[in-house]
Structure formats: structure tokens, C-alpha cells
N, C-alpha and C positions, 0 to 999 in steps of 0.2 A: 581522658574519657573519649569513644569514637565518636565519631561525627557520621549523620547521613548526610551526603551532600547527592543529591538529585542531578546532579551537572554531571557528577562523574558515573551515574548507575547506566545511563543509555545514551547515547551521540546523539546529538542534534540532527533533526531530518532536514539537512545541506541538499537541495540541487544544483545541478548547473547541464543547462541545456544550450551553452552559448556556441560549441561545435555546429547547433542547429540553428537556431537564432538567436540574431546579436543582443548580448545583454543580457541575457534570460536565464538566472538565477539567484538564488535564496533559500532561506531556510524557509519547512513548515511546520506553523504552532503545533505543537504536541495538540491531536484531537482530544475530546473529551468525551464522554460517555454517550452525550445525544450524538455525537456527530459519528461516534460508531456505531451506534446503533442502528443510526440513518442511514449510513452506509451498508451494514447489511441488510436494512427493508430494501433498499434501495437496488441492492445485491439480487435480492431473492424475487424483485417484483420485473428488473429487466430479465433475469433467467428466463421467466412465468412468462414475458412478454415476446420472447426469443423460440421461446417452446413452439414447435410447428414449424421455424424457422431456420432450427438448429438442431440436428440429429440427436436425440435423445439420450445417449453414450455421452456426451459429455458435459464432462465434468463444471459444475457452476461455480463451484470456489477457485478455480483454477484462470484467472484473468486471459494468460497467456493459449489458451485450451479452448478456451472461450473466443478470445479473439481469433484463431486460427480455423475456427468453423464458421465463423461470421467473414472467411476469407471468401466461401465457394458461394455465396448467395448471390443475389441479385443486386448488382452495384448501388444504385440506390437504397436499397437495404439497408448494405453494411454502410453506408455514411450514415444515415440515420441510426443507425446501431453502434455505430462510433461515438454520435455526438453522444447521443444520452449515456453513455460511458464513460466520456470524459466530463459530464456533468455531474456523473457520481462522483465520480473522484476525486473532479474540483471543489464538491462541497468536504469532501474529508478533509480536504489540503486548507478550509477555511478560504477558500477562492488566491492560495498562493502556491505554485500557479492555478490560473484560472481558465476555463475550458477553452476561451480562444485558443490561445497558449500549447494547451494540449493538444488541440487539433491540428498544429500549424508543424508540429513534429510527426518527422517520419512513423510509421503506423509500427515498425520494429522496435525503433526506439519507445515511441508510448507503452509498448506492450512490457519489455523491458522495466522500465519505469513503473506502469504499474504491481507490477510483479513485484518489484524490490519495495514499493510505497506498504504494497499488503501483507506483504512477511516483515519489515518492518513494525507496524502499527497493530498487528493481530496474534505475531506471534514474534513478540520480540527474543533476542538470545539471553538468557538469564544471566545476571553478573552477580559480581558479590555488592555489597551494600555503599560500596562506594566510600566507608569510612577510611581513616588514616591507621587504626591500631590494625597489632600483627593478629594475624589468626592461630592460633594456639589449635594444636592438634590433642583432642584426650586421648588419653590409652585406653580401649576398650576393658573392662572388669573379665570379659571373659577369654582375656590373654593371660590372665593370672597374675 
């Protein structure tokens, strides 16, 4: 009979950030529904808070897009626009890593990083069910 086993439908979200700082890796708990939902309030209310600050062209689901317009502002700004971005983040990651952490990583590598966390967690690659039996191909009826 198959089996779903959950282990084998999606990879473990594994970091390692120890190339930057020493030690600094682990897995993050698969989120769960509030913590994506929060993440995209979270999403839509730094855009909303970014607007004015950030040429209107771009794009708010796009991290890396995002980040890269929060490059030409007013240096104080973009720290302030950094932190509260890795404050979102840290709460999807369930505080592992947590925004210190975040911030203590080069701004390419974060961006990087968050890139892979949000296609990851939002739009995972679909796989098959993770069981053990073979999959049997039918012959369509209108092959004759």
C-alpha cells in the first residue's frame, strides 16, 4: 500500500551562513499558516511604508528588487529598511535565524537568502507524494 511520508515531499529549510559568521546554521521550522500570512501583512505594510521612498516601478514581491531600490536612498533609510526586513523574515524563519543574525550578513548574501527563503516557503517545486509504490502510467481511452 503507499505510504505519504512528508520527509520526502519537500527538503528541509537547512541554512548555513558560517562562510559569514562562525557557527551560524540550521534548519527553519516549516512556517505555518499565521506565520505566512504575517509575513505577507508584513510584506504589503513595509512596501506601503517604503512607497515615497522607493520608485513606484518596483516590484513588492520581488525581495531582491526591493532590496536593490532601498540601495539608492538615504543611508539611514536603508538601515532602517534593512532592519525591519529582516524582522519580517525572522518572524517567518520562527526567530531561526533571527534578525540580529540577519543583519550581521553581507546585504547580498541577505538578499540572496531571502530570495531562496520566499520561493522556498511560497512557492515550493511540486514533487510527487513522496510514497514508495511505482507509478503506473494509464493508456489513454482515446488511443484506441
Amino acid at each position: 500500500m503507499p505510504a505519504f511520508d512528508s520527509g520526502s515531499v519537500v527538503e528541509e529549510l537547512a541554512w548555513s551562513f558560517k562562510s559569514h559568521v562562525k557557527g551560524a546554521s540550521g534548519v527553519i521550522r516549516e512556517p505555518n499558516d499565521r506565520q505566512i500570512a504575517d509575513y505577507l501583512a508584513g510584506m504589503k505594510k513595509f512596501v506601503a511604508s517604503a512607497k515615497g521612498k522607493i520608485p513606484d516601478d518596483v516590484d513588492g514581491d520581488d525581495a531582491a528588487e526591493l532590496i536593490a531600490a532601498m540601495d539608492n536612498l538615504d543611508p539611514e533609510i536603508t538601515v532602517q529598511l534593512h532592519e525591519e526586513l529582516a524582522g519580517i523574515y525572522a518572524a517567518l524563519c520562527s526567530g531561526e535565524p533571527d534578525k540580529e543574525l540577519l543583519l550581521k550578513l553581507p546585504p547580498r548574501i541577505r538578499t540572496v537568502f531571502y530570495g531562496w527563503l520566499q520561493q522556498e516557503v511560497m512557492s515550493p517545486e511540486v514533487v510527487s507524494g513522496g510514497g514508495r509504490s511505482q507509478v503506473t502510467t494509464l493508456r489513454s481511452t482515446a488511443a484506441g
